[in-house]
C-alpha positions in Angstrom: 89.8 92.7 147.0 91.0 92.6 150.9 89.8 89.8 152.8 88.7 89.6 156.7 92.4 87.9 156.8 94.5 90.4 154.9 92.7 93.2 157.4 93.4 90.6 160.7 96.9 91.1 159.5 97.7 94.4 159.4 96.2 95.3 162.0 98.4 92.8 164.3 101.5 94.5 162.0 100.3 97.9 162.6 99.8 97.1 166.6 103.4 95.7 166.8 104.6 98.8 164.8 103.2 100.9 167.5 104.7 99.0 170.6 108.2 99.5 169.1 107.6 103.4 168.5 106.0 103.9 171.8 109.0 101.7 173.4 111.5 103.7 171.5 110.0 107.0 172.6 109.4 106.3 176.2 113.3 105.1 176.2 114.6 108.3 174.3 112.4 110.6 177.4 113.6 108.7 179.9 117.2 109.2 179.3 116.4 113.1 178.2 114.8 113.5 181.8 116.7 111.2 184.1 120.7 111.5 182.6 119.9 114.8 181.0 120.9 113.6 177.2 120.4 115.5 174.1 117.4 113.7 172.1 120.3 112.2 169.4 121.9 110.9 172.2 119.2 109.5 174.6 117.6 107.9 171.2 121.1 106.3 170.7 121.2 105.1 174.1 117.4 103.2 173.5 118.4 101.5 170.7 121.6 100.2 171.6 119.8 99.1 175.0 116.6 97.6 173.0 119.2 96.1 170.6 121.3 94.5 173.2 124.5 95.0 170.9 126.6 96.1 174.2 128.0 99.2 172.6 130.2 102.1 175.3 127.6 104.3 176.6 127.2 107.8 175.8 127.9 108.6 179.6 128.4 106.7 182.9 124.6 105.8 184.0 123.6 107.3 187.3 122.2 104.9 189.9 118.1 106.1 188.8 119.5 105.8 184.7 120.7 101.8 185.5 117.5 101.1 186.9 115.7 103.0 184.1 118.1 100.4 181.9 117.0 97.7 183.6 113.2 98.4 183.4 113.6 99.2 179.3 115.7 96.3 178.5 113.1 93.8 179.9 110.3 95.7 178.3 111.8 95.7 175.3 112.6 92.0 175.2 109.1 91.3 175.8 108.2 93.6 173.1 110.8 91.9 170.7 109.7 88.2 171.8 105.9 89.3 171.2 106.7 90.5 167.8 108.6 87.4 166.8 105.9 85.3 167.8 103.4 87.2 165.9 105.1 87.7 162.6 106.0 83.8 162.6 102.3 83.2 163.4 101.2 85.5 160.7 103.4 83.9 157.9 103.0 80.1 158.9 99.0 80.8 159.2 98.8 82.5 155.9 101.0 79.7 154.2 98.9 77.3 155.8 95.8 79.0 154.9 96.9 79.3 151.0 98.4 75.4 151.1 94.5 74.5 152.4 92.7 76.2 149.8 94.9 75.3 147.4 94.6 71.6 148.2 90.7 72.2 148.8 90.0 73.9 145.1 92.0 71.1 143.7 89.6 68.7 145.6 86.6 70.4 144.0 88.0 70.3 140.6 88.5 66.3 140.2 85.2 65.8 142.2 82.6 67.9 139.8 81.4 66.2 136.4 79.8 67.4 133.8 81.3 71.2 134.2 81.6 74.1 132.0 85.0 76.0 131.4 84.6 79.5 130.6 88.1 80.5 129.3 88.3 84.4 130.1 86.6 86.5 132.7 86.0 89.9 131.2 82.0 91.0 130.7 81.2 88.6 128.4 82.9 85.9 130.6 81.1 87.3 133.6 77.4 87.6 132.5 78.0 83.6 130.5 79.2 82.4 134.1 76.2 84.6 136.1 73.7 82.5 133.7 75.7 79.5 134.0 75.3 79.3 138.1 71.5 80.6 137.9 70.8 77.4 136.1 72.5 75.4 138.1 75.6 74.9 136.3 78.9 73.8 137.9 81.6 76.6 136.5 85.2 76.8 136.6 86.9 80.1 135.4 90.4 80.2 133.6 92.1 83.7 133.8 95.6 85.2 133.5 95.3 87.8 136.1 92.2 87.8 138.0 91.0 85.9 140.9 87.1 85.7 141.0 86.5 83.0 143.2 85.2 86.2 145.2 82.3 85.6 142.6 81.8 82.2 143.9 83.2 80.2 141.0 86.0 77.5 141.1 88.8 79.2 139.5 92.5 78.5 137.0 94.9 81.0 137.3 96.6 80.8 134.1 97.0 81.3 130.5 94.0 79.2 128.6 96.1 78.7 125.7 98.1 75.9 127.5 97.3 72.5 127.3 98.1 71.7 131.5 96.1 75.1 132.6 92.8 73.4 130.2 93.6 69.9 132.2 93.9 71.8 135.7 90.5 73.0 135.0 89.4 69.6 133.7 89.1 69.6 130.2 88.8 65.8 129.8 85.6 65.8 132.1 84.1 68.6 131.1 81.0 69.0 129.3 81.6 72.3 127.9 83.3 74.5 127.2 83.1 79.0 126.1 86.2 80.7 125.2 85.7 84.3 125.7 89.5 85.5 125.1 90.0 89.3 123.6 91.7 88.0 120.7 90.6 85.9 118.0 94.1 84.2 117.7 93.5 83.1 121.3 90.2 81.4 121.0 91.4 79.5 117.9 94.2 78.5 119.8 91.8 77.7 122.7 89.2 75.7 120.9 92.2 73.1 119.1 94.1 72.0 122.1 90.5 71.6 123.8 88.8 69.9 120.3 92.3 67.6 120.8 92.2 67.0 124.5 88.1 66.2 124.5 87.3 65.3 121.5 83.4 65.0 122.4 83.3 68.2 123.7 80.8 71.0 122.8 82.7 74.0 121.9 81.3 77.8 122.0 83.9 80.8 120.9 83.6 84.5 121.0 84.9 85.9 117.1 85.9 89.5 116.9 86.2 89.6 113.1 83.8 87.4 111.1 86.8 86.5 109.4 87.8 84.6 112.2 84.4 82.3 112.5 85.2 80.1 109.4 88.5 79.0 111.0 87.4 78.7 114.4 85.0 76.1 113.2 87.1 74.4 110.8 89.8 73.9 114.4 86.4 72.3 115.9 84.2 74.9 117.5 80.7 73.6 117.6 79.3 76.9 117.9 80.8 80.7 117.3 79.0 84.2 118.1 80.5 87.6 116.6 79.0 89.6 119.8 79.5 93.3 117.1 77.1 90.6 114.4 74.5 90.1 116.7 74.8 93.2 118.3 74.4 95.2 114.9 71.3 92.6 114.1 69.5 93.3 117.4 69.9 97.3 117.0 68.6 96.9 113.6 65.7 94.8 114.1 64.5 97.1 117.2 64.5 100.0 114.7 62.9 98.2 111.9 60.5 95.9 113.8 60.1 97.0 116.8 57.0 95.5 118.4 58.4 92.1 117.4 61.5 93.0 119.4 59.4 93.8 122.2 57.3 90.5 122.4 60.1 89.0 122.2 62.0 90.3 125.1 58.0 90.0 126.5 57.9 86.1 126.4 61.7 85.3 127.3 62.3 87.6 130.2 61.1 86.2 133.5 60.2 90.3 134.8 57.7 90.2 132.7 56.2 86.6 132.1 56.8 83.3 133.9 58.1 81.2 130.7 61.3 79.8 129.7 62.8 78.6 126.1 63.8 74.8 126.4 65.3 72.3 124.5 64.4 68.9 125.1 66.1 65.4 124.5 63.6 62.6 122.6 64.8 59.4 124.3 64.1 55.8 123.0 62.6 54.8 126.8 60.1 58.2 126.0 56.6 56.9 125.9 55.7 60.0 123.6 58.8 58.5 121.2 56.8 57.8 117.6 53.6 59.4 118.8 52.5 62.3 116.4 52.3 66.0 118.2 48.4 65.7 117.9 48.7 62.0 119.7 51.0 63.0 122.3 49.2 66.0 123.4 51.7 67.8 124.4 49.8 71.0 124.4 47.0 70.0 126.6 48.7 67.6 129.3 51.9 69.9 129.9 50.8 73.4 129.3 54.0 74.1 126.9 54.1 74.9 123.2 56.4 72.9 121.1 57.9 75.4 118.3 60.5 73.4 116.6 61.9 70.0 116.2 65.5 69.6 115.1 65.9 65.7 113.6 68.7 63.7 114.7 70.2 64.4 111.5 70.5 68.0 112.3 67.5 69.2 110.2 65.2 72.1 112.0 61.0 71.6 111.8 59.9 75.1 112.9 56.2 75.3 113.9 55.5 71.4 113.3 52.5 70.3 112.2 50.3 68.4 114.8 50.8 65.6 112.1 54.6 65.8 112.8 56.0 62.8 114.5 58.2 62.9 117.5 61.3 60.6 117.0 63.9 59.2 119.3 66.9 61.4 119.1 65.1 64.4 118.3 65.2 67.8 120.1 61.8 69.5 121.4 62.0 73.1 121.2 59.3 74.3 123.5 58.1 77.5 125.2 56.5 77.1 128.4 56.5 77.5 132.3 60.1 76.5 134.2 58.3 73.5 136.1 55.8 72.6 133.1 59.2 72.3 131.2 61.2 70.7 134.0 57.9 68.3 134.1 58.0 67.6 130.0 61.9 67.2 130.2 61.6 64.2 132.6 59.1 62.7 130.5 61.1 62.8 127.5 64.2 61.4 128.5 63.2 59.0 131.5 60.1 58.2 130.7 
C-alpha cells in the first residue's frame, strides 16, 4: 500500500521531470526562433548546451543566439544542481527512514514479554491477530511476503520455518504461539523448531488434513484445530439443532448480550482456594456462573456441584460480565 512518503516522492521526481522537459523545450524554441534551426537541430543544440559536453555547433551563434546560450546554460545548471540535491535527498532520507524503523521495530521486539507469534497472515492469521489486539494482546506477525504492520502489528518478514526468523520474532520470550501456514508440512515444521527453541511454550496449529493432527501433536503442539472439522460440525449442528446454535451465538456475542466466556487461574494465595462452590459464593458476590472446573491434573468437572471444591491449581470456567470476570480473575489469582 503507498505511504504519505512514497507519494512525497514522486511527486518531487515527477516535478524535477517537468523542469528538464520544460528546460529542454524552451531551449529547442529558442534556437528554432532566434538562429532559425530545424527542430532536430535546435534540440541538438539544447542538449549539448544543457550537457556542457563542448561539442562544434551546428552553426556559428549570432550575437542574440550567444546570449540565448548564456541565459540556458545557467538555467540549466541550476536545474541540474536542484535535481542532484533532490534525488541525493530523496535516497539518503528514505535509507535513513528504513535504517530508523528498522532499528525501532527491533527495539519493540526485545522490549515486549509475554507475546503471541502468529506464524502466517492469511484470513485465518488476520481474524486470530484482530482478536489477539482486541484483548489486549501484544502480537508479532511472521510472513514471507506481506507487510502488515499497516494493520498495526509488529511484524517478521520471513519464512517461519527457520529457526533465526522464530528468534527475530522472539520465540524464547514468547508466550504463545499459532501457526496458521497453508500447508500442513509447514506447521509441523513450525511447531518442532518452536516445541525445541521454547520448550514451555503453548503451541496452537492449523491442520488441513486430520491426518496431519496426530503428528502435529506428537512434534509438541499443545492444541490443533482442522478449520474444514469444525466448520463441517458447526453447519451440521445449525441444521440439526438449531435453536441451540442460536443461544449459543446469543450468550457469547457481545451484539447481542454483555457476557464473556473466561477461564480462570485457582491460585494457592486465593482466599476462595479449598472453599466449596456453595461456600465461596461465587454466584451471589460476583454475578458470574461457573460451568466447569478443569483439575490440575487435566480432568474437566462440567456443571459442578455447589458441593464441588475449588482447588489450587484448578481452572474456573465461568460465564459472566467482562468486569464481573475481570473482578473474579483478580480474586483468584491475587487474592
Amino acid at each position: 500500500m503507498p505511504t504519505e512518503y512514497s507519494y512525497s516522492i514522486g511527486k518531487r521526481l515527477f516535478f524535477i521531470l517537468t523542469l528538464l522537459l520544460v528546460v529542454v523545450g524552451l531551449g529547442t524554441v529558442g534556437y528554432m526562433v532566434i538562429e532559425e534551426l530545424c527542430f532536430l537541430d535546435a534540440l541538438y543544440m539544447t542538449v549539448i548546451t544543457l550537457a556542457t559536453v563542448g561539442f562544434r555547433e551546428v552553426k556559428e551563434l549570432s550575437e542574440v543566439g550567444k546570449v540565448f546560450t548564456i541565459v540556458l546554460i545557467v538555467l540549466g545548471f541550476g536545474v541540474f544542481t536542484y535535481a542532484a540535491t533532490t534525488i541525493a535527498q530523496v535516497l539518503i532520507e528514505g535509507e535513513l527512514k528504513d535504517v530508523f524503523n528498522e532499528r525501532r521495530r527491533r527495539k519493540m521486539l526485545e522490549k515486549l514479554k509475554g507475546r503471541y507469534i502468529i506464524c502466517g497472515y492469511g484470513r485465518m492469521g488476520r481474524i486470530i491477530a484482530k482478536e489477539l489486539k482486541a484483548n489486549g494482546k501484544e502480537v508479532v506477525v511472521i510472513e514471507k511476503h506481506l507487510d502488515p504492520k499497516e494493520e498495526g502489528y509488529l511484524f517478521v518478514i520471513g519464512d517461519a520455518t527457520k529457526d533465526e526468523i522464530l528468534k527475530e520474532a522472539g520465540i524464547e520470550r514468547a508466550k504463545g504461539l499459532v501457526s496458521v501456514l497453508s500447508s500442513d508440512a509447514d506447521n509441523l515444521y513450525v511447531v518442532l523448531s518452536a516445541r525445541a527453541l521454547n520448550p514451555g511454550l503453548f503451541i496452537i496449529a492449523r491442520a488441513a488434513e486430520e491426518s496431519a493432527r496426530k503428528k502435529l501433536k506428537m512434534v509438541g503442539a499443545n492444541k490443533v484445530v482442522c478449520p474444514y472439522h469444525i466448520g463441517g460440525l458447526r453447519m451440521a449442528h445449525t441444521i440439526l439443532k438449531p435453536n441451540v446454535v442460536d443461544f449459543w451465538e446469543f450468550i457469547t456475542s457481545s451484539e447481542y448480550l454483555n457476557v464473556d466466556i473466561e477461564e480462570i487461574y485457582v491460585s494457592e494465595k486465593s482466599p476462595y482456594a479449598g472453599k466449596t462452590l456453595k461456600e465461596a459464593e461465587i454466584g451471589k458476590i460476583f454475578g458470574v456462573i461457573i460451568v466447569g472446573i478443569k483439575r490440575r491434573e487435566g480432568k474437566i468437572e462440567f456443571n459442578p456441584s455447589a458441593e464441588s471444591y475449588i482447588l489450587p491449581g484448578d481452572i474456573l470456567l465461568a460465564i459472566g460480565p467482562p468486569d464481573k470476570l475481570e473482578l473474579l480473575e483478580k480474586e483468584m489469582t491475587n487474592g
